[in-house]
MIRO-227814 format. One record per residue (C-alpha): residue in one letter; x, y, z negated. Coordinates in pm, whole numbers, plus 50000, padded with zeros to 5 digits. Layout:
// MIRO-227814
[pt 'a',[X,Y,Z]]
...
This chain:
// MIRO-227814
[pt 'x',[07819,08041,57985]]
[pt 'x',[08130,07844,58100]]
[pt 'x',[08300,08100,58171]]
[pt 'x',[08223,08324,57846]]
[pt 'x',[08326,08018,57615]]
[pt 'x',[08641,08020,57754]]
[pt 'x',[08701,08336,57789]]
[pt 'x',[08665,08326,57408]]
[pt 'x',[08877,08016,57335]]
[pt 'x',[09163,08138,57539]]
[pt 'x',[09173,08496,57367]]
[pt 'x',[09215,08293,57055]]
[pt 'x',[09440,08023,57165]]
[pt 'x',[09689,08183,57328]]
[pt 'x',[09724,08426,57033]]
[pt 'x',[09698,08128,56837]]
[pt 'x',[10050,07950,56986]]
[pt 'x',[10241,08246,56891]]
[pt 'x',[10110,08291,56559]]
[pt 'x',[10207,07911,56512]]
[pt 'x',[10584,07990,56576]]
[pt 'x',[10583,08265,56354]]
[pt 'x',[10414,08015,56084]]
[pt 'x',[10645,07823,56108]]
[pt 'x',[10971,08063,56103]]
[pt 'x',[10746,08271,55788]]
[pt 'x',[10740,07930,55610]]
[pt 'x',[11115,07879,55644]]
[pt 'x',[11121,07682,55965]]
[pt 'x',[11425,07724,56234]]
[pt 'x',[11418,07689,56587]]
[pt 'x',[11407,07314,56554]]
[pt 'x',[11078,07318,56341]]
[pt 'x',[10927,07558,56593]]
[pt 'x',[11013,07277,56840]]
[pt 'x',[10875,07019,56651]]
[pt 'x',[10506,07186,56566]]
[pt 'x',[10537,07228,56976]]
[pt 'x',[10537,06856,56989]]
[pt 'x',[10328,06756,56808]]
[pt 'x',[10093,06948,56959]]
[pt 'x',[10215,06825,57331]]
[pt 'x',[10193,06426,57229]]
[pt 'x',[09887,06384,57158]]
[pt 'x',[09745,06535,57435]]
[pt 'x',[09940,06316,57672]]
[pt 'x',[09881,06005,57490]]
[pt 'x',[09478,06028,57469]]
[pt 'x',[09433,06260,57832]]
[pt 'x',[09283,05889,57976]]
[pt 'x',[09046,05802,57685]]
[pt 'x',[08951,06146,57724]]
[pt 'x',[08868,06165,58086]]
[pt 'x',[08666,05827,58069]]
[pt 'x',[08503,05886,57741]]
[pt 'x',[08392,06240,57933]]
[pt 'x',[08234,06004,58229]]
[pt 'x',[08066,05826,58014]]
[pt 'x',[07879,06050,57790]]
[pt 'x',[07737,06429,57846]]
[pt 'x',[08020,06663,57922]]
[pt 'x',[07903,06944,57696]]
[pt 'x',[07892,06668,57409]]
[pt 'x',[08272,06634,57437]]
[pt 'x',[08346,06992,57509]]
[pt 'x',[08153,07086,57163]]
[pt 'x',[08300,06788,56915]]
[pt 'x',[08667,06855,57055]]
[pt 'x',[08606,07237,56950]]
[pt 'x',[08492,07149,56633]]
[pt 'x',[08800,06972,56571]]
[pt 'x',[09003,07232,56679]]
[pt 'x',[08836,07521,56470]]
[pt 'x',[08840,07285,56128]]
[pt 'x',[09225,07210,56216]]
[pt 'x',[09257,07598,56256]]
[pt 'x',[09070,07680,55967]]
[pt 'x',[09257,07463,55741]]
[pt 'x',[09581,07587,55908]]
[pt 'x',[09490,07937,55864]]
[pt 'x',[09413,07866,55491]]
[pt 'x',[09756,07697,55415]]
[pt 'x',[09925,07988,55582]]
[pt 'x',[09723,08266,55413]]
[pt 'x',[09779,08108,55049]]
[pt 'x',[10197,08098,55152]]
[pt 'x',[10167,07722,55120]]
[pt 'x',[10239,07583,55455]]
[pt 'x',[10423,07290,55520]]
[pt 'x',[10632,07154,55786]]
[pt 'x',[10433,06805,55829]]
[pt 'x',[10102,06992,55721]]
[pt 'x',[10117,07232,56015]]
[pt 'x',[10314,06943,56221]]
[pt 'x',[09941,06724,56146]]
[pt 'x',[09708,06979,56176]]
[pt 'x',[09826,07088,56552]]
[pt 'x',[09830,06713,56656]]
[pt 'x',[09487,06747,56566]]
[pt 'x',[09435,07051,56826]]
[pt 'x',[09610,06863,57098]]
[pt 'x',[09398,06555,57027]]
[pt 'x',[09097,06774,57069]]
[pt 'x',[09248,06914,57391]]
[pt 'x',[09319,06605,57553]]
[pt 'x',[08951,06497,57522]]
[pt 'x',[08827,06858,57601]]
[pt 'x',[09037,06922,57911]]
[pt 'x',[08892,06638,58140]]
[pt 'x',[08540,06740,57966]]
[pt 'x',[08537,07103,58093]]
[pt 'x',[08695,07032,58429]]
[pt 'x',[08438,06786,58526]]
[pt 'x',[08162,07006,58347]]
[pt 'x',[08306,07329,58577]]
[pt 'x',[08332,07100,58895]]
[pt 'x',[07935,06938,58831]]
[pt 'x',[07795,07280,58775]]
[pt 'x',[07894,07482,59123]]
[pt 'x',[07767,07352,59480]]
[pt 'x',[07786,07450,59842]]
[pt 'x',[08020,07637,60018]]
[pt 'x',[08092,07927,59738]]
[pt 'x',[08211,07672,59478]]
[pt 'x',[08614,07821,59581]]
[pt 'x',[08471,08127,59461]]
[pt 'x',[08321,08042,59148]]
[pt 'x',[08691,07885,59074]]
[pt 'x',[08864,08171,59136]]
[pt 'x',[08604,08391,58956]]
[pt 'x',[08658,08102,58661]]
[pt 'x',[09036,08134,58708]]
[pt 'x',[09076,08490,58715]]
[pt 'x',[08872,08510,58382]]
[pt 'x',[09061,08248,58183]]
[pt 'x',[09424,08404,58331]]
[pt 'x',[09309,08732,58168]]
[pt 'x',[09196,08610,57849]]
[pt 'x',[09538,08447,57801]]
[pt 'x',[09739,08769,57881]]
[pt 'x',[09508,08946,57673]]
[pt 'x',[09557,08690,57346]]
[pt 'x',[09894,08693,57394]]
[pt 'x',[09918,09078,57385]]
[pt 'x',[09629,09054,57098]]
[pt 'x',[09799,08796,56912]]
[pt 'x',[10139,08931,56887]]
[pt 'x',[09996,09285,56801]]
[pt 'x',[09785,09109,56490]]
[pt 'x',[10089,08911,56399]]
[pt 'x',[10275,09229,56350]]
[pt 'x',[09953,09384,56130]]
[pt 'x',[09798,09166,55936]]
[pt 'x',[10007,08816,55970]]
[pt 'x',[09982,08493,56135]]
[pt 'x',[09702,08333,55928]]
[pt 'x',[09480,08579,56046]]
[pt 'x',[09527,08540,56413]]
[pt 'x',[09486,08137,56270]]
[pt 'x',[09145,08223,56153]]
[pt 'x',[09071,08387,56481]]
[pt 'x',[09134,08126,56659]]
[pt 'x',[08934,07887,56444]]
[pt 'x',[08617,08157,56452]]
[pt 'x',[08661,08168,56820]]
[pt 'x',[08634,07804,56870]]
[pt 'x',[08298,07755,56677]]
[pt 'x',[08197,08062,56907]]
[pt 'x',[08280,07902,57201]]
[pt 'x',[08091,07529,57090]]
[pt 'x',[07811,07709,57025]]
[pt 'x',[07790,07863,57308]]
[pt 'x',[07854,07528,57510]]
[pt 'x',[07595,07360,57314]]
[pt 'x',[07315,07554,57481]]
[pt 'x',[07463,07470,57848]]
[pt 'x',[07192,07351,58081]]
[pt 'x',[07323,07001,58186]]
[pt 'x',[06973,06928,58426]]
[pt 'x',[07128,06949,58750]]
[pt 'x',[07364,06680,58642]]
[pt 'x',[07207,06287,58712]]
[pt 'x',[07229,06047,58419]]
[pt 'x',[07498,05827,58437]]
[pt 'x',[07477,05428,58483]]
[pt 'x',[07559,05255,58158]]
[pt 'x',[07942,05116,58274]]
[pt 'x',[08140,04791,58176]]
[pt 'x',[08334,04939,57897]]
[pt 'x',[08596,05183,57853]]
[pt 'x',[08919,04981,58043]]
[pt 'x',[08680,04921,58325]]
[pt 'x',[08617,05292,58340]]
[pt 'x',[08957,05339,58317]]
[pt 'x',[09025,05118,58591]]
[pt 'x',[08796,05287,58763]]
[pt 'x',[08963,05620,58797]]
[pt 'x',[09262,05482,58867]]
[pt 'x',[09135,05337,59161]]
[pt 'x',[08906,05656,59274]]
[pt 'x',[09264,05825,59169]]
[pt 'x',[09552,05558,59338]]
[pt 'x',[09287,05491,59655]]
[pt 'x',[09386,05891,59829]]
[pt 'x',[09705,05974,59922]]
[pt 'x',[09669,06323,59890]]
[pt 'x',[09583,06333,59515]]
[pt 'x',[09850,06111,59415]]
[pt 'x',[10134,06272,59628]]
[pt 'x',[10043,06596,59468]]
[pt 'x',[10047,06526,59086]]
[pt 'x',[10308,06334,59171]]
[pt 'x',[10486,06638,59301]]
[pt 'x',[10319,06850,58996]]
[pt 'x',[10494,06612,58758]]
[pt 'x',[10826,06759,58884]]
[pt 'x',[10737,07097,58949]]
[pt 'x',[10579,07161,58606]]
[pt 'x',[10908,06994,58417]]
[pt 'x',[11147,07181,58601]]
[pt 'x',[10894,07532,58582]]
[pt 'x',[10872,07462,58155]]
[pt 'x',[11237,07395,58119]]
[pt 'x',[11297,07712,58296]]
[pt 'x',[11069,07950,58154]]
[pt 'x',[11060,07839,57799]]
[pt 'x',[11412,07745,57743]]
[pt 'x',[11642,07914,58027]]
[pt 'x',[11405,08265,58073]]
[pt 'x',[11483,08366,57690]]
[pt 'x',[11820,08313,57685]]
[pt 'x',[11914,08493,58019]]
[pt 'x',[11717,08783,57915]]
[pt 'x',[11887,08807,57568]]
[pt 'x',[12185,08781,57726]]
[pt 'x',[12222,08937,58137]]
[pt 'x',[11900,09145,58048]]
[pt 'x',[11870,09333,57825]]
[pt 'x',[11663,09163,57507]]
[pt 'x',[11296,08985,57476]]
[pt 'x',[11124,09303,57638]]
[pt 'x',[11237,09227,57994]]
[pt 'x',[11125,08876,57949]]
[pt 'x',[10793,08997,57790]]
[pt 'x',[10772,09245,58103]]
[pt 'x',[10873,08931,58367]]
[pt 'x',[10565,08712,58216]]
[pt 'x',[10292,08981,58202]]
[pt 'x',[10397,09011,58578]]
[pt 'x',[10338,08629,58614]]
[pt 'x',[10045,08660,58467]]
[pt 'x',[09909,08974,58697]]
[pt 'x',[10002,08731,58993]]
[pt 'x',[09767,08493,58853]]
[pt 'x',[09494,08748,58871]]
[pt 'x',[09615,08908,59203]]
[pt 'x',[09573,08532,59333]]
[pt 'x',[09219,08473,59161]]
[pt 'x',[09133,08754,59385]]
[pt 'x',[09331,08687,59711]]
[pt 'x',[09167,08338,59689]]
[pt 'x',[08788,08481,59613]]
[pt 'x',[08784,08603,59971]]
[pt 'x',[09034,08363,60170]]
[pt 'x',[08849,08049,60230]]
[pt 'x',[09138,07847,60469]]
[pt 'x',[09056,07580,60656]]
[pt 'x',[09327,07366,60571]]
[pt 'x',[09292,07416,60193]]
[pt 'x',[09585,07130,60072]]
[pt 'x',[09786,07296,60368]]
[pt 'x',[09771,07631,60250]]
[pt 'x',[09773,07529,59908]]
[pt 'x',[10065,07292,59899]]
[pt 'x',[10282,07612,60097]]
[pt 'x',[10184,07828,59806]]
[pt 'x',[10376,07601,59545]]
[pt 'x',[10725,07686,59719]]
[pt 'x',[10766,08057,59562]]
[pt 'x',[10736,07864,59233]]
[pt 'x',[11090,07806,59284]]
[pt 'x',[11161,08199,59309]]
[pt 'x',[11136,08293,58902]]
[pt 'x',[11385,07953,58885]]
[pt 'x',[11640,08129,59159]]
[pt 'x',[11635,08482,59002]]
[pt 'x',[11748,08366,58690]]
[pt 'x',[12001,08177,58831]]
[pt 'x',[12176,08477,58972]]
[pt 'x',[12043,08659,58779]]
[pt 'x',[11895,08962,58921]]
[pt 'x',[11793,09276,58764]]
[pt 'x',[11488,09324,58583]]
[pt 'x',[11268,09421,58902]]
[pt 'x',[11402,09106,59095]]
[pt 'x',[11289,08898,58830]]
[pt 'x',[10943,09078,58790]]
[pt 'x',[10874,09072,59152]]
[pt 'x',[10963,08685,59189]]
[pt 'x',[10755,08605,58876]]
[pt 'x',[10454,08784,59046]]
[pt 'x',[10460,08637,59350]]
[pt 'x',[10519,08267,59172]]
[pt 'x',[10208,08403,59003]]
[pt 'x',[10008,08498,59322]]
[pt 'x',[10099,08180,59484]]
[pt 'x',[10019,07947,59176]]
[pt 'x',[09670,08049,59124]]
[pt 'x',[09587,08046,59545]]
[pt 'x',[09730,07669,59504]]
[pt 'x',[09479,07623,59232]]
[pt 'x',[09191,07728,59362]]
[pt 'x',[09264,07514,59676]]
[pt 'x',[09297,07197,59428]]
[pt 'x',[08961,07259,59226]]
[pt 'x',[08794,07277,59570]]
[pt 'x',[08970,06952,59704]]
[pt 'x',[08839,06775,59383]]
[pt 'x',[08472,06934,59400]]
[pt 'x',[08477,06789,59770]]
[pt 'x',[08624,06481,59780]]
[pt 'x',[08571,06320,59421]]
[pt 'x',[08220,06226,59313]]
[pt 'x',[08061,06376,59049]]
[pt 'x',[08059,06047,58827]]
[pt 'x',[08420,06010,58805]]
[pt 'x',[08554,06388,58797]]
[pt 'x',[08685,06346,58442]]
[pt 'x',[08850,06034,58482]]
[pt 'x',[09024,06179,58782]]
[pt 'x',[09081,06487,58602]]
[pt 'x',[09260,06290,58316]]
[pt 'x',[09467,06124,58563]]
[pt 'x',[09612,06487,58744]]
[pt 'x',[09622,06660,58383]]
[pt 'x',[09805,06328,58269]]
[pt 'x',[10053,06353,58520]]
[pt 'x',[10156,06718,58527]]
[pt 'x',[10207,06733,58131]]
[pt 'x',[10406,06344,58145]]
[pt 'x',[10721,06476,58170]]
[pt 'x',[10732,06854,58053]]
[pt 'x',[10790,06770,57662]]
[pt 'x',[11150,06559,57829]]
[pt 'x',[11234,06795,58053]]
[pt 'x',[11203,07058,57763]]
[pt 'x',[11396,06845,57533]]
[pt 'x',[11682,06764,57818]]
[pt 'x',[11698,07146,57928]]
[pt 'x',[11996,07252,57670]]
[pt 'x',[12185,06901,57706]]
[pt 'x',[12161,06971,58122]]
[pt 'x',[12303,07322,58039]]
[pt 'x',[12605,07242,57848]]
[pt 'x',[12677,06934,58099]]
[pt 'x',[12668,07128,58414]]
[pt 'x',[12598,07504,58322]]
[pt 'x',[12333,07720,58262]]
[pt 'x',[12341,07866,58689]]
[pt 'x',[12357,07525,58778]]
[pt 'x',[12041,07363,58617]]
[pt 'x',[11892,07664,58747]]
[pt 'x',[11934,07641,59083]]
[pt 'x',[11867,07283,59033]]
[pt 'x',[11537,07344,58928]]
[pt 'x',[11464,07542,59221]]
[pt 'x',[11560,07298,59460]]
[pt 'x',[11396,07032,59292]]
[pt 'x',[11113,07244,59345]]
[pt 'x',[11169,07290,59705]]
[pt 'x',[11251,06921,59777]]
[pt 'x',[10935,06741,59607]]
[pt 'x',[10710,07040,59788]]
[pt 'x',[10867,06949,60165]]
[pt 'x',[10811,06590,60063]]
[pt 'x',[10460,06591,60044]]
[pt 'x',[10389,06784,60338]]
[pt 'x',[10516,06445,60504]]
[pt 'x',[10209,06311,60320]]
[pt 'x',[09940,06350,60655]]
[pt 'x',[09622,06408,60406]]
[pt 'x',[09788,06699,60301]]
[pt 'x',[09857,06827,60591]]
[pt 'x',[09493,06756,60742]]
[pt 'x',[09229,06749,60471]]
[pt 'x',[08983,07053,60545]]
[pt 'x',[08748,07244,60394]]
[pt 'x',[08401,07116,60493]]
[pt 'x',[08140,07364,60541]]
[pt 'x',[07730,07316,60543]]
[pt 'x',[07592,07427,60914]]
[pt 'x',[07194,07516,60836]]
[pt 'x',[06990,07576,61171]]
[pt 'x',[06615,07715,61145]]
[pt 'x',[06350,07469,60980]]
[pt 'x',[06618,07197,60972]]
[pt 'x',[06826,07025,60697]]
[pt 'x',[07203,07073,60687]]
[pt 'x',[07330,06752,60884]]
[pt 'x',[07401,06453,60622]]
[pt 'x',[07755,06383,60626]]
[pt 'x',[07954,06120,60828]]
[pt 'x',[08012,05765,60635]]
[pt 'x',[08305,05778,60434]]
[pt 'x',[08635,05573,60534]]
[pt 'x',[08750,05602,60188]]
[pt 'x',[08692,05408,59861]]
[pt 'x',[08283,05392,59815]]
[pt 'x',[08291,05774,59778]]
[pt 'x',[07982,05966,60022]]
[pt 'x',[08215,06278,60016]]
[pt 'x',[08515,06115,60100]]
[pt 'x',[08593,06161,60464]]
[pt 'x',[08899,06415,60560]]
[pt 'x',[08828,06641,60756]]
């Protein structure tokens, strides 16, 4: 049931952030207004990620996940309406998708600690990638969907798609059997909570280090793709289709990794994972140069492939090493710090450009890429955290794990 809701929300969602842009440019907007829906969506979402994650610790999961999509299908509706009746303004639409990123901020840590709670044992990596690989296609797919109703029947339509699929989706999460999860202790309030994850977060080296690292690498990867990627393509390439053709082959990677990680189960998961995040530096390089069209597709697919084996490898360090009570809050943290900086790095991407050149901030991002990845394989949890799997003999239990050496988590012990 996880899965189907958001295989439904993404169909509309992604269909949803096109049909937004288009909105806007219908309604008179330019390239600035387009920018400024964008962030207005984007600040929100950072600035409530940590009430989020501890208000989803503190009360059931599936409660969160249901009133943030009820937010987000009234401020879709109402979007949808202003659109449809030609009336859309820019602070209307400007309000009404702060409203969808405040409902993803308190969704996000929700479903990531509801996913992570409701898989066990040593097939959880699968379930993630079979999660993963579902999610990645919806979002090609309402992409391709979106655009093709844009072109029919209008934005405001694909608006009220959006909005339909989201009371889909609630409903669907408001029948999810939440038994296996244990109630919850009543806690000291919502700073101590707070507090709380950002010890549980601050207390391991490992998680840190890497959305540390991810607070780079997903700057430098959004300033690249959404503001470099366009304008080498309309101008080395060839037009918007070989840019269109580059990201549909980022997004088969995504599924061709979903796979690839269904079956490979390495023992050194952070290892393996934290290796996969250096061809994210490829899509950055081929622009730089830029290649031809099949360059550029192949290095987006492998970024792709490599992306999605990384982050299956993160969703099982979490389920391993985080306990169940504090998922959210530690969920907040990461998605906190890999969205921090992408709205600056974004806004700094064309100033960067005419400073020192569009090859330049290019190859820059690559490196930066390549530098923040080498430094936190110097980080030794990285390098040694393992996959822990359950040995069962005959008639016996599975052997209770050895005591933890880290924080007052039982599942904390490296391997």
């Amino acid at each position: 049931m996880l899965t189907a809701a958001a295989v439904v929300t993404n169909l509309g969602t992604h269909g949803a952030l096109v049909a937004a842009a288009f909105a806007v440019l219908e309604s008179g907007g330019d390239g600035g207004d387009v920018g400024l829906v964008a962030a207005a969506r984007t600040f929100p979402l950072v600035l409530f990620l940590l009430i989020g994650g501890a208000i989803a610790d503190r009360l059931p999961r599936h409660r969160v996940m249901v009133a943030a999509n009820i937010l987000n299908c009234a401020s879709q509706a109402v979007f949808a309406v202003l659109v449809l009746a030609g009336d859309a303004r820019l602070w209307q639409m400007m309000v009404l998708t702060a409203l969808c990123g405040t409902g993803q901020a308190f969704f996000s840590p929700a479903a990531e600690g509801m996913l992570m709670s409701s898989v066990s044992g040593e097939h959880a990596s699968r379930a993630f990638a079979l999660f993963r690989m579902a999610v990645n296609g919806a979002g090609i797919g309402g992409a391709a969907l979106g655009g093709a109703m844009i072109a029919a029947v209008g934005p405001g339509w694909v608006l009220a798609v959006d909005a339909a699929g989201f009371a889909a989706a609630g409903a669907l999460r408001a029948f999810l059997d939440v038994g296996h999860i244990a109630p919850r202790e009543p806690g000291g309030g919502l700073l101590a909570d707070l507090r709380d994850g950002w010890q549980e977060f601050s207390g391991r080296p490992w998680l840190w280090s890497i959305v540390a690292q991810f607070s780079v690498v997903a700057a430098v990867v959004g300033a690249a793709e959404s503001v470099y990627g366009p304008l080498v393509a309309q101008e080395e390439l060839g037009g918007a289709r070989p840019w269109g053709l580059a990201l549909a082959a980022f997004g088969a990677g995504t599924l061709g990794g979903a796979l690839l990680a269904m079956r490979w189960k390495p023992r050194r998961m952070l290892l393996v994972g934290t290796l996969c995040v250096f061809p994210l530096a490829l899509p950055s390089a081929a622009l730089a140069v830029p290649l031809p069209v099949a360059g550029l597709v192949t290095a987006m697919f492998v970024s792709g492939v490599a992306l999605e084996v990384f982050g299956v490898a993160w969703m099982t360090a979490l389920h391993q090493e985080i306990p169940e009570d504090k998922l959210s809050r530690v969920s907040a943290y990461d998605w906190f710090g890999s969205t921090a900086m992408l709205p600056l790095s974004t806004a700094l991407a064309g100033p960067v450009e005419s400073l020192v050149g569009r090859s330049r901030a290019l190859w820059g991002c690559a490196a930066l890429i390549v530098v923040v990845t080498g430094l936190v394989l110097l980080v030794p949890d990285v390098r040694n955290l393992t996959r822990r799997t359950r040995t069962v003999t005959t008639g016996e239990p599975p052997p209770a794990p050895e005591p933890s050496a880290d924080a007052e988590s039982p599942v904390g012990r490296l391997g």
